[in-house]
C-alpha positions as CSV (number, residue, x, y, z in Angstrom):
1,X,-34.3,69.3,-81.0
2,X,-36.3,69.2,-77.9
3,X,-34.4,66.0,-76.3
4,X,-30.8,67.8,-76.7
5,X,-28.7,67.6,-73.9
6,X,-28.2,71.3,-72.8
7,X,-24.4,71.4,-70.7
8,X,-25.7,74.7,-69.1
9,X,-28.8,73.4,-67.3
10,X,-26.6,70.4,-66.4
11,X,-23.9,72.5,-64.6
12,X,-26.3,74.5,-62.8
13,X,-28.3,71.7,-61.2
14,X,-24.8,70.4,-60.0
15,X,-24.1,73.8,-58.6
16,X,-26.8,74.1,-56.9
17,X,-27.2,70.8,-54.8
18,X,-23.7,71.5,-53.8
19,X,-24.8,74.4,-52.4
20,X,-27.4,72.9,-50.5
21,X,-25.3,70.7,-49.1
22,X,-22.8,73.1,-47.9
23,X,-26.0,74.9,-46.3
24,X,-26.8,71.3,-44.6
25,X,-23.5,70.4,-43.6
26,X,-23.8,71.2,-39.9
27,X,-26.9,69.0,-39.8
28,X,-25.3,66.0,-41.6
29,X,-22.1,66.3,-39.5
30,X,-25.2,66.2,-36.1
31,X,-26.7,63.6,-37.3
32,X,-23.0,61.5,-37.9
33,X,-22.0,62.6,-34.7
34,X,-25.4,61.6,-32.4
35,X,-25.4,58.2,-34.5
36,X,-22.0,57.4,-33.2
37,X,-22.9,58.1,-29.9
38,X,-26.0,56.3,-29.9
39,X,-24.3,53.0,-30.6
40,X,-21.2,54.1,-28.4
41,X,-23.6,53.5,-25.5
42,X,-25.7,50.8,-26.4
43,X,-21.9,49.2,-26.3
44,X,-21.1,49.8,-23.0
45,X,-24.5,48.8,-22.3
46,X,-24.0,45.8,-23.6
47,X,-20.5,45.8,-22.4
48,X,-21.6,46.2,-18.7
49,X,-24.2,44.0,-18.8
50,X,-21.6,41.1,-19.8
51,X,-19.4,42.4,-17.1
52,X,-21.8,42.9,-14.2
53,X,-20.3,40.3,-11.4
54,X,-22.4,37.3,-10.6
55,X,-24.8,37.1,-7.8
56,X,-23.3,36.2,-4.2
57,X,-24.7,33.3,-2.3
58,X,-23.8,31.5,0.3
59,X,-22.6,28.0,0.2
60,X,-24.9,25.3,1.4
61,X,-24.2,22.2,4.2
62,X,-24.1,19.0,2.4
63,X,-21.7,17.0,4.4
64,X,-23.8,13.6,5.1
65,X,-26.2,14.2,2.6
66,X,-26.7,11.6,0.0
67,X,-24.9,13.1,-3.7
68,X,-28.5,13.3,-5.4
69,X,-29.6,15.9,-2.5
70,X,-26.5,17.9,-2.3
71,X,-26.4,18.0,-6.4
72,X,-30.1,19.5,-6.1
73,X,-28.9,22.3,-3.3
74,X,-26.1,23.4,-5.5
75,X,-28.6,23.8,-8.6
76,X,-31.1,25.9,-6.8
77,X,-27.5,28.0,-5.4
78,X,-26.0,27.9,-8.9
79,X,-23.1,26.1,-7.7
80,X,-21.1,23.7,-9.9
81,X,-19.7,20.4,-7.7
82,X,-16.4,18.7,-8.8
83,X,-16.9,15.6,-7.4
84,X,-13.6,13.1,-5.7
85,X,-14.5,9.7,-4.6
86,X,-12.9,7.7,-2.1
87,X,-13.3,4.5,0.3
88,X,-14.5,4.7,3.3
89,X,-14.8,2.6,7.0
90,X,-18.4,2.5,7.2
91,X,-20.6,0.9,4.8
92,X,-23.2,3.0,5.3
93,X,-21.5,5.9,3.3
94,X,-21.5,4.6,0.1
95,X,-23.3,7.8,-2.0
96,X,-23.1,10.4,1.1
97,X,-21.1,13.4,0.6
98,X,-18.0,12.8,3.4
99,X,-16.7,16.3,3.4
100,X,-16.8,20.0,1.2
101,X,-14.9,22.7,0.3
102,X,-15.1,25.7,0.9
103,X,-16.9,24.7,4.2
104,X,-20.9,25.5,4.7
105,X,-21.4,29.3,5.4
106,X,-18.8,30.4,2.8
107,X,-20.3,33.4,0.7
108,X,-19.0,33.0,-2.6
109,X,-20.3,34.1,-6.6
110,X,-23.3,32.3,-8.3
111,X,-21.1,30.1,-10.8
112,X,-18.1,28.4,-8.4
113,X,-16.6,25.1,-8.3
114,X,-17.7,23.2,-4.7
115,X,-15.3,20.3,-3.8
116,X,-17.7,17.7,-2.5
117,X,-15.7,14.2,-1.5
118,X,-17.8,11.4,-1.6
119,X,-17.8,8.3,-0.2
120,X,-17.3,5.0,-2.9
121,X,-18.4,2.7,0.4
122,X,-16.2,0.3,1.8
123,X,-12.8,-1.3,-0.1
124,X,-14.2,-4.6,0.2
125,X,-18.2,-5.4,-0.8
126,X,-17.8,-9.4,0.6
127,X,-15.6,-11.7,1.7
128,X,-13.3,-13.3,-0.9
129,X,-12.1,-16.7,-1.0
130,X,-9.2,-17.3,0.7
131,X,-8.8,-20.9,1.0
132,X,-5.9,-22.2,-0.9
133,X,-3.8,-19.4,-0.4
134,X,-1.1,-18.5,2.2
135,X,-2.1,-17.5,4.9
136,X,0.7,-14.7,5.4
137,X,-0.2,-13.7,1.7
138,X,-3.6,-13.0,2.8
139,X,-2.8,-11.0,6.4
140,X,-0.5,-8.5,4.2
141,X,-3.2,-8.0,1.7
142,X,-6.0,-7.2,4.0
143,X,-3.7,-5.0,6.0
144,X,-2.6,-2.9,2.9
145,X,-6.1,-2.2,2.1
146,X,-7.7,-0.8,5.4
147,X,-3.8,1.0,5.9
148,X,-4.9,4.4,5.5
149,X,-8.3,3.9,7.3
150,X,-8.7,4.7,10.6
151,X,-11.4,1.7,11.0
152,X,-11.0,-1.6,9.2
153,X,-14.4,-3.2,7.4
154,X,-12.4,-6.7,7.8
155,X,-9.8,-7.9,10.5
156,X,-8.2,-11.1,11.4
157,X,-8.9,-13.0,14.3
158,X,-5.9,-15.3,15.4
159,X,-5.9,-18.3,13.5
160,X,-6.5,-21.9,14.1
161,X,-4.0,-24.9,13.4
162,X,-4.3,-28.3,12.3
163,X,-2.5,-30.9,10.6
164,X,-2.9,-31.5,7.1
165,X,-1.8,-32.9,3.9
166,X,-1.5,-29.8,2.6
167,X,1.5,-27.4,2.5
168,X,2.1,-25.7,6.2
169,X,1.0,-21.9,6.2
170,X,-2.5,-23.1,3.5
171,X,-5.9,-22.0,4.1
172,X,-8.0,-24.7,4.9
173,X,-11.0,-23.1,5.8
174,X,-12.4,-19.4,6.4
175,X,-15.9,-18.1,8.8
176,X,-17.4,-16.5,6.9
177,X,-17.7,-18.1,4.3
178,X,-16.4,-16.5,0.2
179,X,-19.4,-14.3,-0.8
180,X,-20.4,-13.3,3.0
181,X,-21.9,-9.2,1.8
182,X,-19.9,-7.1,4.7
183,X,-22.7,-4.4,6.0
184,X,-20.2,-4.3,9.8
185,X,-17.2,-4.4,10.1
186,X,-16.4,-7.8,10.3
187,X,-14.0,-10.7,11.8
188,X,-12.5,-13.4,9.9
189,X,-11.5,-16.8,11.0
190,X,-8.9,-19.3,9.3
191,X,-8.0,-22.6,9.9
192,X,-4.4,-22.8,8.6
193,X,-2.6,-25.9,7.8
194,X,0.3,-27.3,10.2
195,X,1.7,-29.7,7.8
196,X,1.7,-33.4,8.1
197,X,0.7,-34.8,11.8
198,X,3.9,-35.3,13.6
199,X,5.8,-38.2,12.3
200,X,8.4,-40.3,14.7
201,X,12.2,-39.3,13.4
202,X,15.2,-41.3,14.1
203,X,17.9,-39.2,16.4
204,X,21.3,-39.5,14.6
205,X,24.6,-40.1,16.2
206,X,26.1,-36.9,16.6
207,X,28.8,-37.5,18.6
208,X,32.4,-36.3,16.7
209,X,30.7,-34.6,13.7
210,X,31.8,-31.4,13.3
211,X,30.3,-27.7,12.6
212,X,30.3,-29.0,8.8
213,X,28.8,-32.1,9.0
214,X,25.9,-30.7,11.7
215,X,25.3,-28.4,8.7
216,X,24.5,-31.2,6.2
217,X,22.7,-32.9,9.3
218,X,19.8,-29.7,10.0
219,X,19.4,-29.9,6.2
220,X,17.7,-33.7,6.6
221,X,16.4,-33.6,9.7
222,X,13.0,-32.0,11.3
223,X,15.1,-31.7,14.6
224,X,16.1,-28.2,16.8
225,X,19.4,-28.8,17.5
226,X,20.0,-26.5,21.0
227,X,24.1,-26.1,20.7
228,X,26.3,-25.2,23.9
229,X,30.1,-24.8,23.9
230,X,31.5,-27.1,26.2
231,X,34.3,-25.9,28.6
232,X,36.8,-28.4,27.4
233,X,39.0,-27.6,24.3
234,X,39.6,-29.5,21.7
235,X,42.2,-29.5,18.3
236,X,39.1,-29.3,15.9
237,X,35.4,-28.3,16.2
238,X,33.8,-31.2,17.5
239,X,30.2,-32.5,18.9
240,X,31.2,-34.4,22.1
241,X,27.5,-35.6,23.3
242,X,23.9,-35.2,22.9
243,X,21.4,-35.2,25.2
244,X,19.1,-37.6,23.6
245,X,20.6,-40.9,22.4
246,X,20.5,-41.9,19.1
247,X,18.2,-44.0,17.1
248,X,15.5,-43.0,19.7
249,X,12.4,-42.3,17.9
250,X,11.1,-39.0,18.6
251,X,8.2,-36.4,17.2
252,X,9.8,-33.9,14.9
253,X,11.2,-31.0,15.7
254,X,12.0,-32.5,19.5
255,X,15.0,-30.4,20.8
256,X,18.2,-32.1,21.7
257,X,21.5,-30.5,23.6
258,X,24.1,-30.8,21.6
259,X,27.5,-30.5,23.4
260,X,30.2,-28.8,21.3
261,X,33.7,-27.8,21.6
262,X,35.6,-25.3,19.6
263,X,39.4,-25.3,19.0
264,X,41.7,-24.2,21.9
265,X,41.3,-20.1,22.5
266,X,38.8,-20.2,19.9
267,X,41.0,-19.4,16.9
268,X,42.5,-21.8,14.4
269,X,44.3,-19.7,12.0
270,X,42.4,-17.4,10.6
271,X,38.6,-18.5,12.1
272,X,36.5,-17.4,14.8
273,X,34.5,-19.7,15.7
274,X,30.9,-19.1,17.9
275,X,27.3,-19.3,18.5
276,X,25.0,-17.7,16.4
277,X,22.0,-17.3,18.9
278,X,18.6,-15.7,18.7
279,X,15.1,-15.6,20.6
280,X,12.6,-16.0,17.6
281,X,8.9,-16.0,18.0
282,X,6.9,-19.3,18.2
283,X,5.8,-20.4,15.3
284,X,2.6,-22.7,14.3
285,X,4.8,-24.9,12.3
286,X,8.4,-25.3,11.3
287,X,9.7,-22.4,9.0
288,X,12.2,-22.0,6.4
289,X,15.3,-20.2,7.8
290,X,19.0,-19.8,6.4
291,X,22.2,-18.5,7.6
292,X,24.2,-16.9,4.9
293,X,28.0,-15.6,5.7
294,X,29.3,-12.5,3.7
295,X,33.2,-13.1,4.3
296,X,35.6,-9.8,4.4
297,X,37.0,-10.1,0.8
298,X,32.9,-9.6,-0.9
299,X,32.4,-13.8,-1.0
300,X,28.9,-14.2,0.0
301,X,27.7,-18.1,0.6
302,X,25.4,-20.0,2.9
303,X,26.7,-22.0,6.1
304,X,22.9,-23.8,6.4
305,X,19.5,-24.0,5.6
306,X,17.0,-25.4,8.0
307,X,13.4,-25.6,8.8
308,X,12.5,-24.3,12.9
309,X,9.5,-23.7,15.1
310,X,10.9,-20.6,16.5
311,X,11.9,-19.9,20.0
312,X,15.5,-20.2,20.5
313,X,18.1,-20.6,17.9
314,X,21.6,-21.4,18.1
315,X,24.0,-22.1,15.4
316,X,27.7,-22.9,15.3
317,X,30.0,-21.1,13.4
318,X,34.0,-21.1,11.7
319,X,34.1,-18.0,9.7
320,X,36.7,-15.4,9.1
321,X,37.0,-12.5,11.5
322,X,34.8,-9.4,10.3
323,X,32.8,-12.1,8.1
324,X,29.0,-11.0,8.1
325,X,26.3,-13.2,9.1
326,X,22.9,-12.7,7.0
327,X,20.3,-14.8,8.8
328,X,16.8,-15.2,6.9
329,X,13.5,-16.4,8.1
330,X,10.9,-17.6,5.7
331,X,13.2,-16.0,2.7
332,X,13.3,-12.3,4.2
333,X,16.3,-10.8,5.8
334,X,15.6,-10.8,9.7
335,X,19.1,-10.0,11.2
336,X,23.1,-9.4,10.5
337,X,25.9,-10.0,13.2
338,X,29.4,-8.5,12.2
339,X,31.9,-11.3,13.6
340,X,35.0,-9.9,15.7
């Protein structure tokens, strides 16, 4: 049949491409080889291209500039800016770069993080309210926020005084007024409240109380008690005259010499007995003050509370010896005094 499948012819056609093959080989094995190369170097074409180092340029001046300018000179530069915000003194800041890093003139690759600190403006916009508050209250807030600046936007002029219903040490009034925009720095005025005006009070008898019972009397009264130890002994602690008589009507806090005397050699037992004394500033009106005694077996309690002025202060005392005196002004610890 003319279609039979004839083995022979079959395994000579295979014989034969093999041996073409084997008579190419050295041009197949060429061709393998320049292929590989070919794409060898378009790799570390590719390769170097990725690796080449960026452009150098040098680092533009933007200090004082406002942020939209200094953003556009590190564009053009291919710069990137990390940005930090932070108050300043002068208004007039607000949006101006303050400061850079690394400084102007630096040379430095295309592609590298700038430090540009700019300026938020001033901690305070305008003037709050302050009337109603304490007027301590407000001098310690507006001096912790302009602490770290070397030019405060807001400071304190001293204030004024006058009497009042209202609680001693309360805003009355403020210039300028809440609202005021700050574009200078600027000065504020209070008027503060003294208290009630001065009412007459009725000078006690003091004559033969003793330390204990002057204690109870500086609680009630809006009088400055000046105490001096007299040079005559006595059995007891004793008040032995005052240098106002009493039931004389005086303003408050009128200061009256009180004559004391303290037991013979100044010891009774176990007590030392003294004077408290201290030079405190004047104040605009009376303060709260306390005098608290820390004895030498860990018993803390108070001797007296009081309201003062300021200026001097003197206050009789029967404590144990090495007892500790705590003395406070308006509720903060102002001074200790070991007794000996």
């Amino acid at each position: 049949m003319k279609n039979k499948f004839d083995i022979k012819n079959w395994r000579v056609s295979v014989v034969g491409m093999i041996e073409r093959m084997q008579e190419n080989a050295l041009l197949y094995a060429g061709v393998v080889i320049v292929s590989i190369v070919f794409m060898g170097l378009i790799c570390l074409a590719v390769f170097f291209a990725t690796v080449k180092g960026a452009e150098e340029v040098m680092v533009p001046d933007v200090t004082g500039k406002e942020l939209s300018e200094a953003l556009l000179e590190m564009q053009v530069k291919e710069l990137y800016p990390k940005l930090v915000l932070r108050y300043s003194d002068n208004p007039d800041d607000k949006g101006m770069v303050l400061s850079q890093s690394p400084k102007a003139g630096t040379i430095v690759k295309a592609g590298k993080r700038i430090n540009l600190t700019v300026s938020r403006g001033i901690v305070l916009n305008e003037i709050d309210d302050y009337v109603g508050k304490s007027y301590d209250e407000v001098k310690t807030s507006i001096q912790s926020l302009f602490s770290s600046s070397s030019k405060a936007a807001v400071k304190l002029a001293e204030p004024l005084y006058e009497y009042s219903e209202t609680e001693p040490g309360i805003i009355l009034r403020q210039d300028p007024p809440a609202g005021t925009q700050i574009y200078d720095p600027v000065e504020i005025v209070f008027v503060v409240s003294k208290g009630a005006d001065n009412q007459k009070v009725v000078v006690p008898a003091l004559k033969g109380m003793s330390i204990n019972d002057m204690y109870m009397q500086m609680r009630k009264d809006n009088l400055v008690y000046d105490f001096v130890v007299s040079e005559t002994t006595s059995d007891k602690d004793v008040i032995l005259s005052q240098s106002v008589p009493e039931n004389t009507a005086v303003e408050k806090y009128t200061r009256i010499s009180t004559e004391i005397a303290f037991p013979e050699g100044m010891m009774n037992k176990k007590l030392v007995y003294g004077l408290f004394t201290k030079e405190l500033q004047e104040y605009p009106f009376a303060v709260d003050m306390q005098l608290d005694a820390f004895g030498p077996n860990d018993d803390l309690y108070t001797l007296v509370s009081f309201t003062h002025p300021g200026g001097k202060l003197t206050i009789p005392y029967a404590v144990e010896k090495n007892t500790v005196l705590v003395f406070s002004v308006a509720g903060k610890e102002y001074s200790q005094f070991v007794v000996k």
